[in-house]
C-alpha positions as CSV (number, residue, x, y, z in Angstrom):
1,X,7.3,12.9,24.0
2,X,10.9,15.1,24.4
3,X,10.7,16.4,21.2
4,X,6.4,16.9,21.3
5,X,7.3,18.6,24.6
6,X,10.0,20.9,22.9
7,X,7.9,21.8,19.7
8,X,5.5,23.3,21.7
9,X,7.4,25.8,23.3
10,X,9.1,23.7,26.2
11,X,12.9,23.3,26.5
12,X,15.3,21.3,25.0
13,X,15.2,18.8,28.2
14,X,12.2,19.0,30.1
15,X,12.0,17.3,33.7
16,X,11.2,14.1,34.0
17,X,7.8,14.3,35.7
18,X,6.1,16.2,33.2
19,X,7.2,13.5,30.3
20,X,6.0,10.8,32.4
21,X,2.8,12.6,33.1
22,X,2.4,13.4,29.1
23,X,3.1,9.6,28.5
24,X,0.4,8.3,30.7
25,X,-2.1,11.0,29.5
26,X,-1.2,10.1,25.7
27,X,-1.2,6.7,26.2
28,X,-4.4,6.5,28.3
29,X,-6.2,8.6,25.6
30,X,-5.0,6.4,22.7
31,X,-6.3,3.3,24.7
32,X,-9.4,4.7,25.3
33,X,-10.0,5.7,21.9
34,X,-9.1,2.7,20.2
35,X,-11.0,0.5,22.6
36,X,-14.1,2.8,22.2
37,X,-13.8,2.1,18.2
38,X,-13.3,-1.8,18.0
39,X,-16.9,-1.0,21.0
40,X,-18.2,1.0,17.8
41,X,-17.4,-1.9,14.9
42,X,-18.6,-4.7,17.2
43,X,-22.0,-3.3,17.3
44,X,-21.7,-2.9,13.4
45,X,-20.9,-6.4,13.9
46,X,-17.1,-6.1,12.3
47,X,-14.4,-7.2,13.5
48,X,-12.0,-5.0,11.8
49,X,-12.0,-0.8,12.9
50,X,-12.3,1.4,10.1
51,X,-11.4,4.7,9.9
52,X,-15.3,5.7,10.6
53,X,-15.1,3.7,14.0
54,X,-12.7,6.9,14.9
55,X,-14.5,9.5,13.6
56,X,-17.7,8.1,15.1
57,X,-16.0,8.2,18.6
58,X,-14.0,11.7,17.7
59,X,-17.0,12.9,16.9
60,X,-17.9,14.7,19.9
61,X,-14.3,16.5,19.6
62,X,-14.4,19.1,16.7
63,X,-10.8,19.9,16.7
64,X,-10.3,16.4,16.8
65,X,-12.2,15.2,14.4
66,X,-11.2,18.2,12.1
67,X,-7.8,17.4,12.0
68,X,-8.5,13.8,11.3
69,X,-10.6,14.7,8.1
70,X,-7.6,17.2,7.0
71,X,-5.0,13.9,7.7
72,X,-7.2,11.8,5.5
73,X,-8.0,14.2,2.6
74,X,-4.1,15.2,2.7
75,X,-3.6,11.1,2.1
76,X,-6.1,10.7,-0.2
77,X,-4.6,13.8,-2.2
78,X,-1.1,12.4,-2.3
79,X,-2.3,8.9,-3.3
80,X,-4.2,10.5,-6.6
81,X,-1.0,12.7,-7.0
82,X,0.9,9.2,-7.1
83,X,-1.1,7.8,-9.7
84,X,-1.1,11.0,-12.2
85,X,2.4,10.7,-12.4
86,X,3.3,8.3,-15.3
87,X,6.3,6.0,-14.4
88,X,6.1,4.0,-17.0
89,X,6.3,7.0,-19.8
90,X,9.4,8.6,-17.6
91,X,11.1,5.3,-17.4
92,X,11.6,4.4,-21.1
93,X,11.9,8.4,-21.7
94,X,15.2,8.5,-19.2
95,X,16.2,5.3,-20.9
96,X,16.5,7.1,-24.2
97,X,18.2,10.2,-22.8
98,X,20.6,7.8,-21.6
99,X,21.1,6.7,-24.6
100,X,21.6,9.4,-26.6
101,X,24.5,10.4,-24.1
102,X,26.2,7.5,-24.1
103,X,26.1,8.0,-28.0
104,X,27.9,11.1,-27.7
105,X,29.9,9.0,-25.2
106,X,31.1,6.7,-28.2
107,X,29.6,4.0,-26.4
108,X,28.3,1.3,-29.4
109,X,25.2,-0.7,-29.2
110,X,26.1,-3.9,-28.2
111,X,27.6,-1.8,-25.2
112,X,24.3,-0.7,-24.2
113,X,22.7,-4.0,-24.0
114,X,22.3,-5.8,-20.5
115,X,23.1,-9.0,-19.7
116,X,20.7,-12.1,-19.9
117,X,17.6,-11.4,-17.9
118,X,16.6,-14.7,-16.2
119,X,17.3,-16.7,-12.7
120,X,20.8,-18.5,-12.2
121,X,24.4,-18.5,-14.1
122,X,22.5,-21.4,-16.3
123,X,24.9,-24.2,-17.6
124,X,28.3,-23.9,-18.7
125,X,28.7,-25.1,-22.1
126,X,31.9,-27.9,-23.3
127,X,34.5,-27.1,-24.8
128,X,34.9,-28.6,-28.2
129,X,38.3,-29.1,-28.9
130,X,40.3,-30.3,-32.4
131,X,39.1,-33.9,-33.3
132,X,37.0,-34.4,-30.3
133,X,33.4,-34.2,-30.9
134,X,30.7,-33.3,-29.1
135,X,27.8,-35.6,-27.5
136,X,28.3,-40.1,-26.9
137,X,29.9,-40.1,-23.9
138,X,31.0,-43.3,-23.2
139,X,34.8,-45.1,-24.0
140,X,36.1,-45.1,-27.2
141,X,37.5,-48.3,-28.6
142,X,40.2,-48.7,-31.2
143,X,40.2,-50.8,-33.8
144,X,42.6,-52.6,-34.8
């Protein structure tokens, strides 16, 4: 409320009484409104506000309402802007720029390749060593 306070032309600490009073105006305002949307979706018998609940009960407010519709067109603008960009097509084109420079690097192939792509270290393989072999288990028995 300090900084609201100060962006509208107040100073940098403003007395104590008139953020207090701000505070319980705000907050009495938000109450009301939202209470006087979930009154609007009940008799569209929802129980879930929507964004229309608002703008039904902002309606009588022009400024109000017209900076809602400017929020909501500025969101739905971004979100479209989102979804032009092409992630997917910058990805794979950074991944070859990157590899190109590690080319000039000297950097070889095998150097470029990631690790395995899974979940867990997986097993650990035995060792085989000379005349030991692999698989059986068990004790061995000479004969003899």
């Amino acid at each position: 409320v300090q900084q609201l306070l100060y962006a509208f032309g107040d100073t940098d600490h403003p007395l104590p009484l008139t953020v207090t009073t701000l505070d319980e105006i705000l907050t009495e305002f938000i109450i009301e409104t939202c209470h006087a949307a979930a009154l609007c979706a009940s008799y569209s018998r929802r129980q879930k506000i929507k964004v229309d609940d608002f703008r039904w009960v902002l309606r009588q407010n022009p400024a109000l309402l017209g900076r809602v519709s400017e929020y909501m067109f500025r969101e739905k603008f971004m979100k479209n802007a989102r979804k032009a960009v092409d992630m997917d097509g910058l990805q794979k084109e950074s991944a070859a720029n990157l590899a190109d420079l590690a080319e000039v690097g000297g950097a070889d192939k095998e150097d470029l390749k990631g690790g395995k792509k899974g979940r867990g270290r997986g097993r650990k393989k035995r060792k085989v060593e000379d005349g030991d072999e692999v698989g059986g288990g068990g004790k061995r028995v000479e004969l003899g």
